[in-house]
N, C-alpha and C positions, 0 to 999 in steps of 0.2 A: 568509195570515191568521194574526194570531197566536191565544194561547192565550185570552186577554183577549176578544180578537171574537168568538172560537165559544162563549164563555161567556155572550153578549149574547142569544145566539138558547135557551141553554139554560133554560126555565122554574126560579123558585127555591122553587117551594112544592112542598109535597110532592107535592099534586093535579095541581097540571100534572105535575112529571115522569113521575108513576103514567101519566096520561092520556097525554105523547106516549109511552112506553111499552108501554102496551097498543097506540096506534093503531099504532108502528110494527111489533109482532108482526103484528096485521091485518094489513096491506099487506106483510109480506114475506112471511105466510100465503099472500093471492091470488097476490103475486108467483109463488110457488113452485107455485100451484097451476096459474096462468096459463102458466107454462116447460112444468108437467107434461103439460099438456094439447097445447101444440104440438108435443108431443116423440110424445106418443101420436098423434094424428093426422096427423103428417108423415108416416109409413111409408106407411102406408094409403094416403094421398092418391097419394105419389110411385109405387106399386102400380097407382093407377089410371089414372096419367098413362102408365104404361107400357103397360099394355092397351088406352089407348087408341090409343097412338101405332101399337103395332102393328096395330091393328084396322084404324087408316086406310090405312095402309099398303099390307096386304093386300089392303085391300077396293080401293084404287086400282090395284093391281097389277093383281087380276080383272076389273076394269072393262075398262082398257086393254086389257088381252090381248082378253076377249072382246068390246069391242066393236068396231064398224064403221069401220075407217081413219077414212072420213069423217064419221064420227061424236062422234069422240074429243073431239073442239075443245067440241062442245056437251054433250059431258060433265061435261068438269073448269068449263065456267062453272057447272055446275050444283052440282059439289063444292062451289065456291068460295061460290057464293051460299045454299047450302043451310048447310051447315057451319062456313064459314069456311075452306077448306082449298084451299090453294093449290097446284099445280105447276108446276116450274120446273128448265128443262134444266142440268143439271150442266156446268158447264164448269171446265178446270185453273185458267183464273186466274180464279174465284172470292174475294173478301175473304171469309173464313171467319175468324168469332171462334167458339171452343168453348164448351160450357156451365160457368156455373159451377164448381168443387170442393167443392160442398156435398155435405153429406149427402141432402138431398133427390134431388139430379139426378144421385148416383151412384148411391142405390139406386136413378130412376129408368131409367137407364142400361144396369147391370146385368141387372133384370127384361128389359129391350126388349131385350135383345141374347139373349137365351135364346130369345125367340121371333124377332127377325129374322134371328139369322147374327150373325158376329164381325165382318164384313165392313162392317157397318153402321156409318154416321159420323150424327155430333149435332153441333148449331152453335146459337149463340143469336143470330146475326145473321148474313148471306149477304147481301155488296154492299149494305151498307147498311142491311137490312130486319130488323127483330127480330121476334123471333117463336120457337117450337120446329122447328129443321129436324132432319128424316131425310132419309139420301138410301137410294136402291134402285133397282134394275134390272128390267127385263122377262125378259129371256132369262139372266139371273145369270153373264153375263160379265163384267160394271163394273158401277158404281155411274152410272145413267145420267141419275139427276132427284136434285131437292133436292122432297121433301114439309114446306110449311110450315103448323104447324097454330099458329093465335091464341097470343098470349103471355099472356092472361088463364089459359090451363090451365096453368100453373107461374105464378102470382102467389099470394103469400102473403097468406092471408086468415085470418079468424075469423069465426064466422059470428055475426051480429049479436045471437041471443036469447042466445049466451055472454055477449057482451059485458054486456046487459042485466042478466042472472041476477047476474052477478059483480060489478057497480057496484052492484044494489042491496045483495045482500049484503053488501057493505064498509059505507056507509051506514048496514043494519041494526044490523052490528056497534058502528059507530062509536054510534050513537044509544045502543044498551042500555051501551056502556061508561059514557059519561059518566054517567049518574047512579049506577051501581056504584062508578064509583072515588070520587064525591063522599060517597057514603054509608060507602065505607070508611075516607076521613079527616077526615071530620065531626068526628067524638069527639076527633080529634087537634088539629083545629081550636080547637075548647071547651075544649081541655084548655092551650093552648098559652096561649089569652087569658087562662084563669083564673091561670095561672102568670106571664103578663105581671103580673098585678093585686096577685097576693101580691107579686112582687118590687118592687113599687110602694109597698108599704106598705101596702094593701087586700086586705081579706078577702072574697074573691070567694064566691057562691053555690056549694054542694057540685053539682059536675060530675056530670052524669049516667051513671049507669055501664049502659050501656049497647054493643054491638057485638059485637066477637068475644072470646073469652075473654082473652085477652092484653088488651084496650083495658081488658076490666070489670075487672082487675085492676090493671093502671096506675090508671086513674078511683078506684078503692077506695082503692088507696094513697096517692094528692095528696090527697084528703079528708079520708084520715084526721090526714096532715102539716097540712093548714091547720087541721082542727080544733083539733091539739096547739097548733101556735103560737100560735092567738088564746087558748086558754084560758091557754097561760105570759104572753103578753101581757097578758092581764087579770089574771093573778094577782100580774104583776111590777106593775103598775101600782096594786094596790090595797096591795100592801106597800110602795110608794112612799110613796103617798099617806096612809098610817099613819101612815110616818116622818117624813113632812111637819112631820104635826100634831103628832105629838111631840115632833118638833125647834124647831118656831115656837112654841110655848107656851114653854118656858125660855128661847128668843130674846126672846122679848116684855119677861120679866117682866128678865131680863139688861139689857134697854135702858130699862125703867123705872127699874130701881133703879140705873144708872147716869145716868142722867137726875136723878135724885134725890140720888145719896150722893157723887156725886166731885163736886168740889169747881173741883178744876181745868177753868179752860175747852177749853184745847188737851185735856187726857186726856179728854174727859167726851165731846169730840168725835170723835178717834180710836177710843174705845169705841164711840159709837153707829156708826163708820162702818163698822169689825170685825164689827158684828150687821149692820149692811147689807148686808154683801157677803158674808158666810154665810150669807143669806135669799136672796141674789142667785143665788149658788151653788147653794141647794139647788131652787130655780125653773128653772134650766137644768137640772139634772141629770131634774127629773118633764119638763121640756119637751121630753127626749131619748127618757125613759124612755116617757110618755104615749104618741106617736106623731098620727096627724095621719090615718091611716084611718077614722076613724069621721067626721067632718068631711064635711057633705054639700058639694057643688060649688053653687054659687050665681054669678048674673051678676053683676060688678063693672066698675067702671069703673079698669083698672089706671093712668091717668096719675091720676085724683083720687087712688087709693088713697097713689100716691108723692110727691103735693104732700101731702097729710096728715102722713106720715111724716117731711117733708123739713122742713116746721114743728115738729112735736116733737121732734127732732134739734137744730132753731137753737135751743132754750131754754138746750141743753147743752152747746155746741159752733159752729163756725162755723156759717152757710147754706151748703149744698151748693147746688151752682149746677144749674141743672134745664135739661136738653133735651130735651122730651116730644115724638117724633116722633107722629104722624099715626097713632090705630089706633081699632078697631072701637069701637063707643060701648060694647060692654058684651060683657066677657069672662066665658066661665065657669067661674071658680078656686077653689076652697076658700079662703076671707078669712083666718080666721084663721091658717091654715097659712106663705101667702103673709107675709101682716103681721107672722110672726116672722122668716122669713125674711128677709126686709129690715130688721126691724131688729136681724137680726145684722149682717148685713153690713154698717151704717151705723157699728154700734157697736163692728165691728173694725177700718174706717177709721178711727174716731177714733181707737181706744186704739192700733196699728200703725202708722198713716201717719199722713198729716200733710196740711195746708192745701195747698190749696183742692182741697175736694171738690167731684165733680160726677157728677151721678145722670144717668141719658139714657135712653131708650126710642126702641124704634122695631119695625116689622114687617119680617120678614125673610123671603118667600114665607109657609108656613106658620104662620112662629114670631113670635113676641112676643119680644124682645130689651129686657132691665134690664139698665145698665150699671152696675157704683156704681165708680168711680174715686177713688183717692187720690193726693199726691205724696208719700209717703214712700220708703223707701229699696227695697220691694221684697221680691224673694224669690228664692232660688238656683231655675235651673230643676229642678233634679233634686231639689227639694222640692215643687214646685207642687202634683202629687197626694197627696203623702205628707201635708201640712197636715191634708186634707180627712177621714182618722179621727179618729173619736173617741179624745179623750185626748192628742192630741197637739200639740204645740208649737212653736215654733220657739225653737234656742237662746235669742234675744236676747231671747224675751219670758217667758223661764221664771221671772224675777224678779219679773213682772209678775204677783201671787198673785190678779187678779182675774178672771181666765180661767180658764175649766174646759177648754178644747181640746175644748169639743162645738159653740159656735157654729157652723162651717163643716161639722160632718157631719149638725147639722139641718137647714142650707142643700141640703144632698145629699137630704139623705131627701125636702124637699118637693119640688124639684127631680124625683125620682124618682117621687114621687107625684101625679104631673101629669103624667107619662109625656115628661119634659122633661129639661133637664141643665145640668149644674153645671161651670163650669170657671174657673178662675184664671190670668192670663196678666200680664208686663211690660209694664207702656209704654216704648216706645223714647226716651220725654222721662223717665224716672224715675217711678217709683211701680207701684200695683196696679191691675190692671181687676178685678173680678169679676164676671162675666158667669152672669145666669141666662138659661134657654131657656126658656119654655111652648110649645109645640105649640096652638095656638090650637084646634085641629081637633077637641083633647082631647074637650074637654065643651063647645064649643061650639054651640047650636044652632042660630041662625041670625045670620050677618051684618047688623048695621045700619049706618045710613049717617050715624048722627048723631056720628060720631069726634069727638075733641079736635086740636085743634090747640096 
């Protein structure tokens, strides 16, 4: 098995691995405790197997001796049926297997031999029959009989209320772990979703600072970082929006009186076009700066949302040609977040690539799939990702002064913000895909069945 397959069986959240964890201390706990305990009572037992072997022994020695010749026979039935313990005449060509080399049946071995004589032999089967044999003699000349007593007194056992005691306490253990270790990476939990949320572009509820000292100080310190951010966020966004207004006021009155005073048709129009694309500019830059957090999620219908879009596009440009797969009658995305996002991406096929574009949708297991495709000339792969910062350009279009190189990192951020993604790839027939991901699952609440076709 490789490394990859034992990785399959290994839990990825913190909780489980805590959890098999803890359970496998348990269980090599009982393990250890379970070895300890047969190790302690093997002695003892093997002690008493020997006391008894010779007991029987003895006590059949004394029988035989003292009782009646004619007697004997209705003796040993009585051994045999009372006890279990059998007699049988020793002969040389006996099949003799010997006991084990355990520890058990040497110390039980040992013990017996202290009380029977060194002389004394042990077998764990005679001509077939298993069982504990000793042999012994009447008059201590030879070894004259085989004594077989039940193979039940050397079978290894545990005695059942162990067994009990010992499962349920695994059990107990295991029941009080699991809500201990859920409660110990709770906080880790909430803390890890709230940090999913920030880096989304959402300003998530202040985590509770709650657990052990270490968590309420982690909890303390993400709080206080999201606090900071939203408030530089809010403060970048209102000095934005200052600048706005003070930049579109001399814009304004710039394209009035150029409107007014030039004279010339061609300049009068280049002039106003200069004020429109530095109004155009300074709109993407608050659309970067604003952010798209504060933006509640609402149901939408994503295939109308991109026949709408695909219509205001043809005013400017060709008609993107549309292939609206088959999805949920009503998704739930942030609109306006979404609606810029597409229409960057409609409006960097335009000005980048080239005809005939085509928009496509479709469901992909979880995900919602926007394609927007161009046939233009593309993009080096070892820029693909690099494009998608803010600020940045690609050589051949740096001439092109109507780009700010934030279109495609607002495409990221809402992308992000939908807990979704953003990527750019070649078509093997020439030009761009740009591919966005939703997670439908997102803000989804319930599945309908009234889809687009």
């Amino acid at each position: 098995m490789t490394g990859g397959d034992t990785r399959m069986f290994i839990p990825q959240t913190l909780f489980g691995r805590t959890f098999l964890l803890v359970s496998l201390l348990i269980f090599v706990s009982g393990g250890s405790w379970f070895a300890l305990f047969s190790l302690a009572e093997r002695e003892p037992r093997a002690l008493q197997l020997a006391e008894l072997t010779a007991s029987m022994v003895n006590l059949t020695r004394a029988a035989l001796v003292a009782a009646d010749p004619a007697k004997r026979l209705a003796l040993l039935r009585d051994l045999a049926d009372s006890e279990g313990v059998h007699l049988y005449p020793r002969e040389d060509s006996d099949a003799v297997i010997p006991l084990p080399g355990t520890y058990f049946f040497d110390t039980m071995k040992q013990a017996a031999l202290e009380r029977l004589g060194p002389r004394t032999r042990f077998a764990s089967e005679v001509n077939g029959l298993p069982g504990v044999w000793v042999s012994f003699s009447i008059d201590d000349d030879d070894n004259d009989y085989w004594l077989m007593l039940p193979g039940e007194h050397a079978r290894e056992f545990v005695p059942g209320q162990w067994l009990g005691w010992g499962a349920a306490s695994l059990a107990l253990a295991l029941f009080v772990a699991w809500p201990t270790v859920f409660r110990v990476t709770r906080p880790l939990r909430a803390l890890a979703a709230a940090a999913r949320a920030l880096g989304e572009g959402r300003y998530p509820e202040p985590v509770r600072e709650s657990g052990a000292s270490e968590l309420r100080r982690v909890a303390e310190a993400f709080n206080r970082m999201s606090d900071d951010l939203k408030q530089n966020a809010a403060e970048r966004a209102l000095v934005l929006a200052g600048l706005s207004h003070d930049l579109r006021t001399p814009l304004a009155r710039l394209r009035l009186e150029s409107e007014l005073s030039i004279a010339d048709d061609l300049a009068r129009e280049a002039a106003i076009a200069d004020i429109e694309q530095m109004d155009a500019i300074i709109s993407q830059f608050l659309d970067y700066a604003r952010g798209e957090g504060d933006e509640a999620p609402e149901e939408a219908d994503i295939n109308a949302l991109v026949e709408q879009l695909a219509a205001r596009h043809a005013r400017v440009s060709a008609a993107p040609r549309l292939d609206l797969g088959r999805l949920p009658g009503k998704t739930r995305v942030r609109p306006k977040a979404l609606t810029r996002a597409l229409v960057n991406l409609l409006d960097n096929a335009r000005k980048y690539g080239a005809e005939p574009f085509a928009v496509s949708t479709r469901r992909e297991r979880d995900e919602i799939v926007i394609d927007i495709a161009d046939s233009g000339p593309g993009v080096p792969e070892t820029e693909l990702e690099w494009i998608k910062r803010p600020f940045t350009r690609l050589e051949s279009a740096r001439t092109d002064t109507t780009g700010t190189g934030l279109g495609l990192a607002i495409v990221e951020r809402v992308a992000r913000l939908h807990g979704g993604g953003f990527e750019l790839r070649n078509r093997p027939e020439g030009g761009l895909i740009a591919r966005l991901r939703l997670p439908r699952g997102q803000f989804q609440r319930a599945e309908r069945g009234d889809g687009r076709q």
